[in-house]
C-alpha positions as CSV (number, residue, x, y, z in Angstrom):
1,X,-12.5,-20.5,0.7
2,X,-12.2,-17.4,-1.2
3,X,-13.3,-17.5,-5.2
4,X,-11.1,-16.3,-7.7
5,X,-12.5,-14.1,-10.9
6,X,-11.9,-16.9,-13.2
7,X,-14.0,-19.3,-11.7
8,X,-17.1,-17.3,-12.4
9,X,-19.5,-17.5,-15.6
10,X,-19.4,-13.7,-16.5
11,X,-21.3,-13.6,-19.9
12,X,-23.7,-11.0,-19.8
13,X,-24.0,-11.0,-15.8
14,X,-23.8,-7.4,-14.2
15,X,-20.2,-7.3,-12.5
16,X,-20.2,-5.2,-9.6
17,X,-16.2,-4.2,-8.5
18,X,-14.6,-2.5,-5.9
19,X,-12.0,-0.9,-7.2
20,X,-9.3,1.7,-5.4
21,X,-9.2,4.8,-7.4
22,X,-8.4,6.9,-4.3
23,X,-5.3,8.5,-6.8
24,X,-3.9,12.2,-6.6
25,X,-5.7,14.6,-8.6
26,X,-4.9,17.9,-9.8
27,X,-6.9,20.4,-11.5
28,X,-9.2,17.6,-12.6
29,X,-6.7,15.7,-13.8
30,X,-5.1,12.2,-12.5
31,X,-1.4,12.5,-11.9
32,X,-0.5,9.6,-10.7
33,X,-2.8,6.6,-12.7
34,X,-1.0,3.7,-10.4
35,X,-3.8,2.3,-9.0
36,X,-6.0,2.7,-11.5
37,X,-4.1,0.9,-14.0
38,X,-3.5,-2.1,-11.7
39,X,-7.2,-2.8,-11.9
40,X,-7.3,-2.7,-16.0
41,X,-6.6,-6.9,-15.7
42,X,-9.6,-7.5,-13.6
43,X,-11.7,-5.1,-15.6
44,X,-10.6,-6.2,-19.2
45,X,-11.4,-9.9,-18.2
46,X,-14.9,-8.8,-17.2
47,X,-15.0,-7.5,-20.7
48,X,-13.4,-10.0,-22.6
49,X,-16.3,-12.5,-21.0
50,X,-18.8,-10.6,-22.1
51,X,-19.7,-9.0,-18.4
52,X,-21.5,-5.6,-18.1
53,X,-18.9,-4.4,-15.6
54,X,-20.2,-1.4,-12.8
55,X,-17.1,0.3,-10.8
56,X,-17.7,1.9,-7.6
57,X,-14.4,3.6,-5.3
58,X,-14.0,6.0,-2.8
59,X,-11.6,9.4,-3.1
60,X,-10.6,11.3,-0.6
61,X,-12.1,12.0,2.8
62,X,-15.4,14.2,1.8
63,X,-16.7,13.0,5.2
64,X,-20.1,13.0,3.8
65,X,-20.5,16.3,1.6
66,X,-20.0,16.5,-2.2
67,X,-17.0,18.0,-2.8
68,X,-16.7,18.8,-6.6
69,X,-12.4,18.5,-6.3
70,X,-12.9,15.2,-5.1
71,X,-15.5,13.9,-7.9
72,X,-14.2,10.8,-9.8
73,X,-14.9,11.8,-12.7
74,X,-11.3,12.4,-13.9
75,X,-10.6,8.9,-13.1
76,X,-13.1,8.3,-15.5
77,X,-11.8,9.6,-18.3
78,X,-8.3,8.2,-17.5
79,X,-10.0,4.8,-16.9
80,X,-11.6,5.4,-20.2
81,X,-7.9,6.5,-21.9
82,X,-6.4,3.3,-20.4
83,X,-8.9,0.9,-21.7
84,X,-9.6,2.6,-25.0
85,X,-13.1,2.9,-24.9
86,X,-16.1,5.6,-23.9
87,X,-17.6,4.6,-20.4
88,X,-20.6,6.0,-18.6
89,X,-20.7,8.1,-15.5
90,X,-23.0,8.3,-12.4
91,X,-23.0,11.4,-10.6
92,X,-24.1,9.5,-7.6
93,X,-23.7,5.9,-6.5
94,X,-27.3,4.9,-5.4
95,X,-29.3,7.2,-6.9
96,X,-32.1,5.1,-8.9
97,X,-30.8,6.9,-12.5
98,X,-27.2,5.3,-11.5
99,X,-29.0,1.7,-10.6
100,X,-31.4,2.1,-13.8
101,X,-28.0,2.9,-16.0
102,X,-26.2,-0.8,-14.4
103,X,-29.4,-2.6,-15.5
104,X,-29.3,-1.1,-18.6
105,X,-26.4,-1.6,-19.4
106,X,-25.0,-4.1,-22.5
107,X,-22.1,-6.7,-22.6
108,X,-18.7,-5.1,-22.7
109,X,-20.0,-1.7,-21.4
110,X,-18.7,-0.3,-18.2
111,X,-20.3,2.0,-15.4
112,X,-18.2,4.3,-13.1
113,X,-20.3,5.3,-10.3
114,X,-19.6,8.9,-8.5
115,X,-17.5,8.7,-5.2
116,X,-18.7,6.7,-2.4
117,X,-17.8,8.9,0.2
118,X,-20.2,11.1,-0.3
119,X,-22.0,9.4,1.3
120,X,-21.3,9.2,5.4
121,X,-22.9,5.6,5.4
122,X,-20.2,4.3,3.2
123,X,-17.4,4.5,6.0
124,X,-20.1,3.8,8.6
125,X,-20.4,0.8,7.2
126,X,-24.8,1.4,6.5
127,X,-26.9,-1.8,5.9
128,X,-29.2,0.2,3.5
129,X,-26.5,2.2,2.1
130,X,-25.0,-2.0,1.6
131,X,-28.3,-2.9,0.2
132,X,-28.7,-0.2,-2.1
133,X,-25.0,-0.6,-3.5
134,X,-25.3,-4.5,-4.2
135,X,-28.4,-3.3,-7.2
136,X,-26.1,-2.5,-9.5
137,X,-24.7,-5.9,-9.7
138,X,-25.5,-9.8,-9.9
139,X,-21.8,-10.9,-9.0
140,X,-19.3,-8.8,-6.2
141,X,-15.6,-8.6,-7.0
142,X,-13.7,-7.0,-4.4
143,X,-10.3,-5.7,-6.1
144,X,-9.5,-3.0,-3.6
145,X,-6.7,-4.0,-1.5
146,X,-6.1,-0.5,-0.8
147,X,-9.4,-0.7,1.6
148,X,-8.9,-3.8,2.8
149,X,-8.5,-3.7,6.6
150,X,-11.4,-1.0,6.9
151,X,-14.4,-2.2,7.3
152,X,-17.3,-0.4,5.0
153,X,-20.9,-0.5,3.2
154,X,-18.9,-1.1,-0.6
155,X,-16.4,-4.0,0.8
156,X,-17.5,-5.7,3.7
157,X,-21.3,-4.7,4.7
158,X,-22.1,-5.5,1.0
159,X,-21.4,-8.9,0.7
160,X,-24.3,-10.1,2.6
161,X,-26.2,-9.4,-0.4
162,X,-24.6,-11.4,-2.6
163,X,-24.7,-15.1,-3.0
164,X,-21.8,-15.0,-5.7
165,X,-18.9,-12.9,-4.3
166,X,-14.8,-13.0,-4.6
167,X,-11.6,-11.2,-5.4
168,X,-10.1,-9.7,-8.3
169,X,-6.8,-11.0,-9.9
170,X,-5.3,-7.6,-7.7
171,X,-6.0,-8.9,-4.5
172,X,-5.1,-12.4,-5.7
173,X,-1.7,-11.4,-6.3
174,X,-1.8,-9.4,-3.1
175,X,-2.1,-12.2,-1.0
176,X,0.1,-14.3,-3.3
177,X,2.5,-12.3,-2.3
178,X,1.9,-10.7,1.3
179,X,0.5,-13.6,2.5
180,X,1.3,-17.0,1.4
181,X,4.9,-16.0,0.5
182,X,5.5,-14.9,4.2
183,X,4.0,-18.6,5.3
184,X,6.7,-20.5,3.8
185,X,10.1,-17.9,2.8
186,X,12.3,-18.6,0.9
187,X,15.5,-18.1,3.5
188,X,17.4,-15.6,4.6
189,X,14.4,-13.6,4.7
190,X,14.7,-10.3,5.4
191,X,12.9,-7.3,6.3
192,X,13.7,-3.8,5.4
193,X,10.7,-1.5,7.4
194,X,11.3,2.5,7.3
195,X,9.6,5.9,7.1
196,X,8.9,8.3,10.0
197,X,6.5,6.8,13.0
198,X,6.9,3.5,14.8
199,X,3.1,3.7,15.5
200,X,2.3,1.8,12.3
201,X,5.3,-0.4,12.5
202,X,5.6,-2.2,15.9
203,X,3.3,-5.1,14.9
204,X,5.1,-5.5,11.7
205,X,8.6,-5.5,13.7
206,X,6.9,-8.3,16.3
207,X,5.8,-10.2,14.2
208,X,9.1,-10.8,12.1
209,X,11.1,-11.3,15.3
210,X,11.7,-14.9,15.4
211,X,10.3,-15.1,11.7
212,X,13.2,-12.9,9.4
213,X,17.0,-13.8,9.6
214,X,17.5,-10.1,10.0
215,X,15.4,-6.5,10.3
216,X,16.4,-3.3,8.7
217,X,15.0,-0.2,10.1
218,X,15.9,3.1,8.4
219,X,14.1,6.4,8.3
220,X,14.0,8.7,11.5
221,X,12.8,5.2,13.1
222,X,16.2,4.2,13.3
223,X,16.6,7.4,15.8
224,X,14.7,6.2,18.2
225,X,15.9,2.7,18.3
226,X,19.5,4.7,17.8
227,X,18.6,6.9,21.0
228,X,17.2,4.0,22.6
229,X,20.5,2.2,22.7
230,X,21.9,4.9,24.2
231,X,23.6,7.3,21.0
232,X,23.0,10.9,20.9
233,X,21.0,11.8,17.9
234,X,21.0,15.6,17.9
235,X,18.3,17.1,16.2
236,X,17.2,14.5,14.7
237,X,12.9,13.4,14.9
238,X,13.1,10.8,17.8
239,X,9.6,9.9,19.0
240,X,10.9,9.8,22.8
241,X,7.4,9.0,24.2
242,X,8.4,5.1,22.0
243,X,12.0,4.7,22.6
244,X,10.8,2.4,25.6
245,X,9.2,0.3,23.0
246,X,11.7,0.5,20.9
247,X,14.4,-0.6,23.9
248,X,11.9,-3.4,24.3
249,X,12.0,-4.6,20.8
250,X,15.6,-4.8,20.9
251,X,15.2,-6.6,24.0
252,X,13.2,-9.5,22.5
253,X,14.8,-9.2,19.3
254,X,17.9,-10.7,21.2
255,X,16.1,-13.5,22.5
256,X,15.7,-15.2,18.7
257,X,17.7,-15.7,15.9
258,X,16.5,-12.6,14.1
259,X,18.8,-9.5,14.2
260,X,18.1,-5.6,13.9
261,X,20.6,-3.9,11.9
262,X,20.3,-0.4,12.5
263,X,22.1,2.7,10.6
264,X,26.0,3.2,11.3
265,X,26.4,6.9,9.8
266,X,24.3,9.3,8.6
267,X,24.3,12.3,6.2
268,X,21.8,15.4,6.6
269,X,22.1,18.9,7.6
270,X,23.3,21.5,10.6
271,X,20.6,23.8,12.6
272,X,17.3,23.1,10.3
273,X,15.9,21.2,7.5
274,X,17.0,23.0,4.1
275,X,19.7,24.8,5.7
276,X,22.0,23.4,2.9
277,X,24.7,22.9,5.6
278,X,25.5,19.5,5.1
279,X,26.8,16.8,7.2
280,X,28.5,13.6,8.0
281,X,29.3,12.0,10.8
282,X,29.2,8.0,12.5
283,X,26.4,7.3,14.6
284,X,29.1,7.7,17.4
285,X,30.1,11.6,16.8
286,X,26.6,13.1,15.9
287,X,26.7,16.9,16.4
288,X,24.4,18.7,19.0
289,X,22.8,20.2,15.7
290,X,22.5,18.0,12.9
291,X,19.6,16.7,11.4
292,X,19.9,13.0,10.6
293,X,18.0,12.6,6.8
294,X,19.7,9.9,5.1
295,X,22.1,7.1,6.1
296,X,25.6,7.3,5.1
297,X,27.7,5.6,2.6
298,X,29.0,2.8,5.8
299,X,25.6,1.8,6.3
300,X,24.7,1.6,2.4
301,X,27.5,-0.9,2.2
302,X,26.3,-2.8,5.2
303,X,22.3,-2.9,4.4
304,X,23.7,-4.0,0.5
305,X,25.6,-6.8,2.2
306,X,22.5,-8.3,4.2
307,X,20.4,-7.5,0.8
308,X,22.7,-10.0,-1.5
309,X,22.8,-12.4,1.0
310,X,18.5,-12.4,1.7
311,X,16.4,-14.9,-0.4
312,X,13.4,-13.0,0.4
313,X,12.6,-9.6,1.1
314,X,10.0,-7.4,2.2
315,X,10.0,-3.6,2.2
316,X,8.2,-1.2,3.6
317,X,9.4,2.7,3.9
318,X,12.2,4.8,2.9
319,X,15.3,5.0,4.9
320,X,15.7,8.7,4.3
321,X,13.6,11.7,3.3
322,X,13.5,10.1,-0.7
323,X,11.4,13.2,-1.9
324,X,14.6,15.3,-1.4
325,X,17.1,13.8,-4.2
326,X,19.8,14.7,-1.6
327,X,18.7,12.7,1.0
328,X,17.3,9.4,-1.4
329,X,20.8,8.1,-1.9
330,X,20.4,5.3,0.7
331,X,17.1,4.5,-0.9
332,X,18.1,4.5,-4.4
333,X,20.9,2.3,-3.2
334,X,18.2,-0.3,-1.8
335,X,16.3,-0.2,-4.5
336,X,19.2,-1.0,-7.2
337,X,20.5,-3.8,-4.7
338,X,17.2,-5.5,-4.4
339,X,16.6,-5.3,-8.1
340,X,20.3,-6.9,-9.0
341,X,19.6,-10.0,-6.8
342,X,17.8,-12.7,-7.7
343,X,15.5,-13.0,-4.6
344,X,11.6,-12.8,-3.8
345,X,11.0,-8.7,-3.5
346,X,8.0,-7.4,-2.1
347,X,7.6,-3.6,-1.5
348,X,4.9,-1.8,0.1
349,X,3.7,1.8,1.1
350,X,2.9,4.6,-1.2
351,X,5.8,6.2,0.0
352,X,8.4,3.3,-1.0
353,X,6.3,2.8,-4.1
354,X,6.8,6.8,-4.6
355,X,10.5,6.5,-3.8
356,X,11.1,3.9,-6.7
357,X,8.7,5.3,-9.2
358,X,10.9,8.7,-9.2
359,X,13.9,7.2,-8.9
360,X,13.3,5.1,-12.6
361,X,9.4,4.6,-13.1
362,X,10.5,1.0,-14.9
363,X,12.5,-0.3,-11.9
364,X,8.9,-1.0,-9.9
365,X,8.5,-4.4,-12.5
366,X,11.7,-5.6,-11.6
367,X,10.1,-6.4,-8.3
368,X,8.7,-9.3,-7.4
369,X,5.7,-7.6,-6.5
370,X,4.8,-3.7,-5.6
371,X,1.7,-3.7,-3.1
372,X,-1.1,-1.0,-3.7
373,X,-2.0,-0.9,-0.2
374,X,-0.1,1.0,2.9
375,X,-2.0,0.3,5.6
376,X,-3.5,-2.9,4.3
377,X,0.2,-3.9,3.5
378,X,0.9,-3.6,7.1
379,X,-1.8,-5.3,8.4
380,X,-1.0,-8.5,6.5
381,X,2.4,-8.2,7.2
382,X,1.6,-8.0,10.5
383,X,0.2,-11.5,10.6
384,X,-3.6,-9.9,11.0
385,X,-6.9,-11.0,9.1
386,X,-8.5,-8.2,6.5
387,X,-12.0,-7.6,7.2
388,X,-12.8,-7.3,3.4
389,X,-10.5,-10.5,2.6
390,X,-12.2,-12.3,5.8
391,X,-15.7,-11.9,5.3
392,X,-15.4,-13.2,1.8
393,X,-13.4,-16.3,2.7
394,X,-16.5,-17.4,5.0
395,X,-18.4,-20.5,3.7
């Protein structure tokens, strides 16, 4: 059974987190604090209970080498912004200066260590490297959904080392939401699944057949379940090595009581991306050279229809390109939808996340919940264990 943060006696014990700080950094600065300041709960407990509190994370992919740009240092000092106080710094994570500074340190304080993947045996998932992690702390808190279906040294290999180990309120409300929600729905249930690739989506899609009352799909997906039905899509992205899967999805799909709901018209542009030529047209009269990059104003109307009638709904990627204001009408629609009803919402994926943050940064708590993790997101949703979730959940 997996222990919560609040069932642990924190006074003055060394609090070892894993945290996802993996946020985008420019110049040495944090632009995008997200992540960081959905940890500030689990760390402000720690500190509130009298915990010495040591944070370790990953950033980037430094395969190994120390890469000054991808230091986390400037999550540091935002960490230290967001909580209001000075915190200390390691310049590397098992060094025995960094492991002398967590013993040394006093109730309240808190320890960043420097990026873990600096270290090769961090994503190789290193026993020693595992061992010599677990001396900064007495107690492991895994809070770092984000990393959850990898298995490494800081979130699965560790545990081994610790006899008290759990999750932070983060994950808690992770699987609150992604998990136990999806057990027992509150119906219609609906799923609204997007972006570019079907790749990452297929075992999402299975899964929900039989399961949701109906299935979105938007994005340049829908081409190639569009194409696989037989419509001309022009010049449109269509992965034509899947559209067998995707004919196969449809397939089964028909065989239970869930039902695709695919794009009706789209708008986009004539001969190339940022041509400016824009278009319209049904999914029925598609022009040898258009570029399908957002869905029309037909199927807005018909995705807000299933939206309003859904009692619980889980999102994951934009049904149009959403960075390009142009083309994040159909997304903006969805999002203003979802937040007017009164049903569960749960989105996922940086780039939905993304999409709803620019669209009005104070629209992402009128959801139900707003996961931090893509591909750990996907995984749940996909009916699939978490290594970093299962191994903790052992007796």
């Amino acid at each position: 059974m997996l222990r919560k943060l609040k069932s642990f006696d924190l006074h003055s014990k060394r609090i070892l987190i894993r945290v996802d700080f993996n946020v985008p950094i420019l110049d040495d600065v944090v632009v995008d604090d997200y992540r960081i300041r959905k940890t500030i709960p689990t760390i402000k407990h720690c500190i509130d209970q009298g915990a010495k509190v040591i944070l370790m994370s990953h950033l980037g992919r430094p395969k190994g080498k120390i890469k000054p740009e991808l230091s986390l240092m400037p999550t540091g000092e935002k960490l230290a912004e967001l909580l209001e106080m000075p915190i200390k710094f390691s310049h590397d994570c098992v060094s025995e200066d960094a492991i002398n500074v967590s013993h040394n340190l006093q109730p309240g304080e808190v320890h960043l260590l420097e990026n873990l993947r600096f270290y090769n045996e961090e994503t190789n998932n290193d026993s020693q490297f595992s061992m010599s992690l677990s001396k900064h702390g007495e107690i492991f808190i895994n809070d770092a959904f984000g990393t959850a279906h990898r298995e490494h040294a800081s979130n699965v290999g560790i545990v081994s080392h610790f006899m008290n180990k759990g999750i932070g309120f983060l994950i808690e409300k992770e699987l609150e939401f992604l998990s136990e929600t999806l057990t027992d729905p509150s119906l219609p249930l609906l799923l609204i699944i997007g972006g570019a690739k079907i790749d990452t989506k297929i075992d999402v899609i299975n899964h929900f057949l039989g399961l949701a009352d109906n299935i979105v799909i938007g994005g340049a997906m829908a081409n190639t379940f569009l194409a696989a039905d037989g419509y001309h899509m022009g010049k449109s992205l269509v992965e034509s090595d899947k559209i067998d899967i995707a004919k196969k999805i449809l397939l089964n799909a028909s065989k239970t009581k869930t039902k695709i709901i695919l794009p009706i018209d789209f708008t986009g542009e004539l001969d190339s991306i940022g041509s400016k030529d824009f278009y319209h047209a049904d999914k029925d009269n598609i022009k040898d050279n258009m570029i399908c990059e957002d869905i029309g104003q037909s199927s807005i109307d018909l995705f807000k229809r299933v939206i309003s009638q859904s009692k619980t709904i889980f999102w994951n990627g934009t049904v149009g390109i959403a960075e390009n204001k142009k083309f994040a009408v159909g997304t903006e629609s969805i999002i203003d939808e979802i937040v007017d009803s009164e049903c569960i919402s749960v989105i996922g994926g940086g780039d939905t996340i993304a999409a709803v943050r620019n669209y009005d940064d104070e629209l992402i708590s009128k959801f139900s919940h707003a996961s931090t993790g893509g591909g750990a997101c996907l995984e749940l949703l996909s009916g699939k264990k978490l290594p970093a979730i299962k191994i903790l959940d052992k007796k």
